[in-house]
C-alpha positions in Angstrom: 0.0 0.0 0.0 1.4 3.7 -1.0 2.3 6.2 1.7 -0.4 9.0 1.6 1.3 12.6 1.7 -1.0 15.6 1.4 0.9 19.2 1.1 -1.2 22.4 1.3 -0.2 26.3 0.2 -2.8 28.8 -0.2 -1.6 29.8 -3.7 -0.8 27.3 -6.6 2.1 29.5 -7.2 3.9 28.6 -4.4 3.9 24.8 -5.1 5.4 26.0 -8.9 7.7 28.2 -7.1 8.9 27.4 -3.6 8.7 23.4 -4.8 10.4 23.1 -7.8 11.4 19.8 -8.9 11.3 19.1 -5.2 8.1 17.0 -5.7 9.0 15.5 -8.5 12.0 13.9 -7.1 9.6 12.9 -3.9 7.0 11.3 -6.9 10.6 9.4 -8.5 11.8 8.3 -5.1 9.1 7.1 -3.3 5.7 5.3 -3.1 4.3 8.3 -2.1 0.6 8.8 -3.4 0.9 12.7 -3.0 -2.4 15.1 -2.6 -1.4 19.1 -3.2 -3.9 21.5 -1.7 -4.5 24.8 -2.6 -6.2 28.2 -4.3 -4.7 30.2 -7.1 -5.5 31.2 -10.7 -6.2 28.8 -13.6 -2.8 29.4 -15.2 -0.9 28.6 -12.3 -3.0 25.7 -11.5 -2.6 24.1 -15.2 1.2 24.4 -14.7 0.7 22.2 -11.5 -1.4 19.7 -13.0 0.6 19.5 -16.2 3.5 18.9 -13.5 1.9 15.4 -13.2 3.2 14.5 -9.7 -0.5 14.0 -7.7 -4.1 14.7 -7.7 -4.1 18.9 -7.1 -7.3 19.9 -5.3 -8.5 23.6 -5.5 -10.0 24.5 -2.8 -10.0 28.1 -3.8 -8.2 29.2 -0.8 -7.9 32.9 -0.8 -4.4 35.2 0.0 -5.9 38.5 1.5 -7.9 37.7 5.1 -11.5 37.1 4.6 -14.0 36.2 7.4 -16.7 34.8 4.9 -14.2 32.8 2.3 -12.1 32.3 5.0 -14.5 30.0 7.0 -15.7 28.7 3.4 -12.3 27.3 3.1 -12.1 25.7 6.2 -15.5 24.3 5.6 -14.7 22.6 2.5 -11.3 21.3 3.9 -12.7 19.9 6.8 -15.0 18.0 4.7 -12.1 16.9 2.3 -10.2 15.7 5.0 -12.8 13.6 6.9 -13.7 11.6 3.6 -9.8 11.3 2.9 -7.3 9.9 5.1 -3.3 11.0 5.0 -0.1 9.1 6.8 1.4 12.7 6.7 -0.5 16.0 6.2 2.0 19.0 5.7 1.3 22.7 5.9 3.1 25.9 4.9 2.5 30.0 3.6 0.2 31.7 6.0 -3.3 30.6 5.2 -3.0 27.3 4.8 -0.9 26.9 7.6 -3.7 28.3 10.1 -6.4 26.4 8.1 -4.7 23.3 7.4 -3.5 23.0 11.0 -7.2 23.5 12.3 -8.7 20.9 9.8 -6.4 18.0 9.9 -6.3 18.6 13.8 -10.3 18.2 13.8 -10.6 15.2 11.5 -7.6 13.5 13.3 -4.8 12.7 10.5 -2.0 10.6 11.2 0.9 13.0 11.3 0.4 17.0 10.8 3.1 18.5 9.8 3.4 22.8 10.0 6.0 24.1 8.3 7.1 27.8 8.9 8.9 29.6 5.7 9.0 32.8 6.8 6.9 35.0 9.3 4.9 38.3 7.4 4.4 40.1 10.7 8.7 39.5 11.7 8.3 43.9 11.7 5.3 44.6 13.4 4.6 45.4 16.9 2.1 45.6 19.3 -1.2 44.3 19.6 -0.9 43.4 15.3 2.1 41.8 15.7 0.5 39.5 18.9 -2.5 38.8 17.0 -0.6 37.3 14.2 1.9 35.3 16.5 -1.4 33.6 17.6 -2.0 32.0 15.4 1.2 30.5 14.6 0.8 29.4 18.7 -2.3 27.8 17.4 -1.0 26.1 14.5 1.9 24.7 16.3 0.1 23.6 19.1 -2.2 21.4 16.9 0.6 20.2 14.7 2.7 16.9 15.6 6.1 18.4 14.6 7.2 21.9 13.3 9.5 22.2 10.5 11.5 25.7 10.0 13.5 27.1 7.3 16.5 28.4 9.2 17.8 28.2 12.6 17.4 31.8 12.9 13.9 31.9 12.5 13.1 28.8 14.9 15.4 30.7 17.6 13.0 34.1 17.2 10.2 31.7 17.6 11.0 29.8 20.8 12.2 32.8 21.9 8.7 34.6 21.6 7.5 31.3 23.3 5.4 30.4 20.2 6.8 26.7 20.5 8.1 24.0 22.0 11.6 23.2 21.5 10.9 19.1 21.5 8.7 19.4 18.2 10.6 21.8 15.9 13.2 21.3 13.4 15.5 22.5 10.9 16.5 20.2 8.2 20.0 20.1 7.3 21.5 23.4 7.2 18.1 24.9 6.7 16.9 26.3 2.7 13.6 25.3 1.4 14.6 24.0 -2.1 18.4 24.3 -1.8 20.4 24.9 -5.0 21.1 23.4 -8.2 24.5 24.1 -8.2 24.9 22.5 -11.7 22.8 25.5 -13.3 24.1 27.7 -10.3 27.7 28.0 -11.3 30.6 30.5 -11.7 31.2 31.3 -15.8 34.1 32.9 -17.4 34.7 36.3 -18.3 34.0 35.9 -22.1 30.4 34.3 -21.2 29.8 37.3 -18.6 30.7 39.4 -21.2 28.2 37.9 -23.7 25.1 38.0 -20.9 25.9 41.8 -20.4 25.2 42.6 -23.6 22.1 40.0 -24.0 21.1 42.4 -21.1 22.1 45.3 -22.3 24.2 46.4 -19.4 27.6 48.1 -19.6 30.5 46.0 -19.8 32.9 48.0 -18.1 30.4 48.9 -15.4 30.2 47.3 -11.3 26.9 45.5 -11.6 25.0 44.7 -8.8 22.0 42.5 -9.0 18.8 42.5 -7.2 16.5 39.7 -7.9 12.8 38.7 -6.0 9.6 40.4 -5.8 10.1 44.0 -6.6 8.5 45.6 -3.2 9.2 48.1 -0.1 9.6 45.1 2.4 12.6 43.9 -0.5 14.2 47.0 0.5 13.5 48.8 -2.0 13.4 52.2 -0.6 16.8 52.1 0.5 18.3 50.9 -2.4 16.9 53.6 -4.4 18.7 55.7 -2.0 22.2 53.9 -2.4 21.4 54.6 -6.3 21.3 58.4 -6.0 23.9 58.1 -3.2 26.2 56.4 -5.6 24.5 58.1 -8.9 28.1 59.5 -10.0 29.7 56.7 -9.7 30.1 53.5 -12.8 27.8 51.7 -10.5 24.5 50.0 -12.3 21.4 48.0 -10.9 20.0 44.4 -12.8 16.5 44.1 -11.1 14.7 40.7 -11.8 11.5 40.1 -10.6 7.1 40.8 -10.5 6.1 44.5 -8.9 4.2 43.9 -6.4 3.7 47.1 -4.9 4.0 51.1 -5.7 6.7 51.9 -3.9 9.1 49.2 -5.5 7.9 50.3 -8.8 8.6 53.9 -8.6 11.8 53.4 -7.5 12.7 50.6 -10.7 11.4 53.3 -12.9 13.1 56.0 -12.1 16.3 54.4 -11.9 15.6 52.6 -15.5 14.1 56.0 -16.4 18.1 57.7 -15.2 19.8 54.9 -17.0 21.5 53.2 -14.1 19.1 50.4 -13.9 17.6 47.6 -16.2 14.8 46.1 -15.4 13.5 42.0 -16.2 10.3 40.3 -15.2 10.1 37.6 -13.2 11.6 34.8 -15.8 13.6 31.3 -15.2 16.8 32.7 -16.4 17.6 34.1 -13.0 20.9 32.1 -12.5 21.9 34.6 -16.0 21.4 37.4 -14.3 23.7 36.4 -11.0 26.3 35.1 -13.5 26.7 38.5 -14.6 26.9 41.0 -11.7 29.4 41.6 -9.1 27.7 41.7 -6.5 24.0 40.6 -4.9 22.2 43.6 -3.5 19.8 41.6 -0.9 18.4 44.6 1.5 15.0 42.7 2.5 13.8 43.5 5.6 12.4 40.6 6.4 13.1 36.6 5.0 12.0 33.1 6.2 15.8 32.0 4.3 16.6 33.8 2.1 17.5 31.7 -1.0 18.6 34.0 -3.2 21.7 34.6 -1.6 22.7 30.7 -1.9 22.3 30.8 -5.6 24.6 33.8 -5.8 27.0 32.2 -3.7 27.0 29.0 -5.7 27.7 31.7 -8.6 30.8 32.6 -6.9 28.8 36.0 -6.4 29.0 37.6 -2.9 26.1 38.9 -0.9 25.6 42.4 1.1 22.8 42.1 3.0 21.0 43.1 6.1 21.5 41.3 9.4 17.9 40.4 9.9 16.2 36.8 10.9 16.6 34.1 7.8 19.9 36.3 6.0 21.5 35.4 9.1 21.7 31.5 7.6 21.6 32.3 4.1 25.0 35.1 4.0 28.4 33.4 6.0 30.1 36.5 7.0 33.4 36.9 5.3 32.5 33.7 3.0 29.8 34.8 1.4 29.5 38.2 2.0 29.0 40.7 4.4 25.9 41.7 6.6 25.3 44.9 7.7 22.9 46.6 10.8 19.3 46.8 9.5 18.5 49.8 7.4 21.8 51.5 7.5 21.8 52.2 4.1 24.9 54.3 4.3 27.2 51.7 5.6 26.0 49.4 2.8 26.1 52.9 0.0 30.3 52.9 1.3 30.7 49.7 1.1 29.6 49.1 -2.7 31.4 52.6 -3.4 34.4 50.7 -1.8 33.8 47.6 -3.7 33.3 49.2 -7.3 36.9 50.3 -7.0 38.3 47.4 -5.1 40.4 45.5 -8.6 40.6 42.8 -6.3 37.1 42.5 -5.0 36.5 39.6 -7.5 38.9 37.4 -5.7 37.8 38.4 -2.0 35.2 35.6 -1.5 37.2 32.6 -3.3 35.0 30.6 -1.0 31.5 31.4 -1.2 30.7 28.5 -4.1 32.0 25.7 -1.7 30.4 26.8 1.2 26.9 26.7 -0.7 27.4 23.4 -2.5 28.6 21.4 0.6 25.8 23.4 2.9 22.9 23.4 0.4 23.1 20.8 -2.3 19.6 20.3 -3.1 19.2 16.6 -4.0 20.6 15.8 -0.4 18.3 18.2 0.9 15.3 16.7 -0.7 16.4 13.5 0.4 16.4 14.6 4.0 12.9 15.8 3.3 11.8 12.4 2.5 13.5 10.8 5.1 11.7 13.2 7.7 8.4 12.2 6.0 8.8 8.9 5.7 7.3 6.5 8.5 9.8 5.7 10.9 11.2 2.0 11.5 8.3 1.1 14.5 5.5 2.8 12.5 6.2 0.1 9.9 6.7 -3.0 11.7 3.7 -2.0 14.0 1.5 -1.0 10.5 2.3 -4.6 9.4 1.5 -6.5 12.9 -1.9 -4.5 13.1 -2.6 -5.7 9.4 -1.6 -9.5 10.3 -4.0 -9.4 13.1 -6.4 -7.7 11.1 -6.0 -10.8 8.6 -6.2 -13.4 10.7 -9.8 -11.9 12.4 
């Protein structure tokens, strides 16, 4: 009999995104009869089920908060889960980690599973911010076992007192999806060359890349700040990524608009546009992991990024990069000034492409992943005593 795995997200787009390839590998490697869970748009959706790696259910699960669809959701996966049963139920992304905690808790499955990526309130305060660690008390609390991205986020969270120690873990070295470091991979001046101009970015210029949604909790702000700060300098900006709100927006355009910037939707060429820069501008204010900063590494491109909860695992100081004190902008304006006219700043991390290959590898990572999933030795041996006896009544 297969192993029943159900994963849930609240948007399609986060199966197509945050698991890539990751559940196709579980689908090769397993017996696993997998269930994925979620709402989203038709596109996305087609792209999972063309995917071929389970039976996707759309439950129509909604991003923005919503009393009435809200409880609709719940509703209908309550009802999904009492007429189908799961060895393992796994939830992650905010919705469906409140709601999928709540239902499979209700209708008793084997083995829930929450998994936290990343935490959207990490910034607020107050009577907000307690409201929203609530509920990732709740979902904890009716969960079996808590997975985290990062070490830095489980220690923010135990030290909030939103957990347990005994059921939380990090897997490996932390990283959702880890890196292909095949595709991820350091290329020679004549093919960087060759990408600038496919691009159309100076050659002779220091190119730093900033790739991910294009937003003002990306740090946005502030790095249309370092732009004007640095705007006399041969200093030029590769963004990659969807807008996703005003304020990012404004600033990509205006630095396009001055002719320091170049902007590229979001695309699945993004290992081009590391392979080509200098350095990887990552000023987010907020990350469950921060995986960007891996694939630069494995690139052999450095990182300067903000000290803030998930960077802390994803940039090795002095290996990878640097980090720098949240929102000090001008610390992190000097040191790109310093960098752009460093000739030897190429060779300053000669390490940053081993330490994310042996730390991040992503086919040992997934492997962990199904390890963790996968019914331990007992579980087995007492599934197969109960159906003997079973037989022999």
């Amino acid at each position: 009999m297969s192993f029943k795995i159900c994963f849930l997200v609240t948007d399609a787009v986060s199966f197509n995104a945050l698991y890539r390839n990751q559940l196709e590998y579980m689908r090769d490697n397993s017996d696993f009869d997998i269930t994925l869970i979620c709402g989203g748009n038709e596109e996305q959706l087609d792209i999972l089920r063309a995917r071929n790696i389970g039976n996707v259910v759309n439950l129509n699960f909604q991003r923005k908060p919503s009393l009435f669809e809200d409880t609709k959701s719940l509703a209908l996966l309550t009802r999904y889960f009492l007429l189908n049963r799961f060895d393992v139920v796994v939830y992650l992304t905010p919705k469906a980690l409140l709601l999928g905690s709540i239902a499979s808790a209700f209708t008793l499955q084997k083995r829930r599973i929450a998994f936290s990526v990343g935490r959207a309130y990490e910034n607020f305060s107050g009577f907000k911010k307690r409201i929203f660690q609530s509920f990732d008390t709740l979902s904890f609390a009716l969960s079996h076992d808590v997975l985290f991205v990062s070490e830095s986020l489980l220690d923010v969270c135990l030290k909030e007192n939103i957990l347990k120690k005994n059921k939380s873990t990090v897997i490996d070295n932390g990283s959702f999806n880890g890196i292909d470091i095949d595709l991820l991979s350091p290329i020679d001046q004549q093919k960087e060359d060759a990408l600038r101009e496919k691009y159309k970015v100076p050659l002779d210029c220091f190119l730093l890349c900033v790739v991910g949604r294009v937003c003002e909790d990306k740090g946005l702000t502030d790095i249309g700040y370092i732009s004007e700060t640095l705007k006399e300098e041969n200093i030029h900006f590769i963004f990659i990524g969807g807008f996703e709100d005003d304020v990012g927006q404004t600033v990509v355009e205006k630095m396009v608009k001055d002719n320091r910037a170049v902007y590229i939707p979001a695309n699945p060429n993004v290992h081009e546009v590391f392979q080509c820069a200098d350095l990887h501008l990552f000023l987010s204010y907020r990350e469950g992991f921060g995986s960007v900063a891996i694939e630069a590494a494995s690139c052999g491109v450095p990182t300067f990024a903000y000290d803030v909860v998930g960077v802390k695992d994803s940039v090795k100081e002095g290996v990878s990069g640097q980090k720098f004190t949240f929102k000090d902008v001008q610390a992190v304006a000097t040191a790109i000034s310093n960098a752009a006219t460093d000739e030897g700043f190429k060779d300053k991390y000669p390490e940053a492409r081993d330490w994310a290959t042996a730390n991040f590898e992503q086919n040992r990572l997934w492997q962990s992943f199904l390890s963790f999933y996968l019914p331990s030795v007992d579980d087995v041996i007492n599934n197969s005593v109960d159906g003997k006896r079973r037989a022999e009544q």
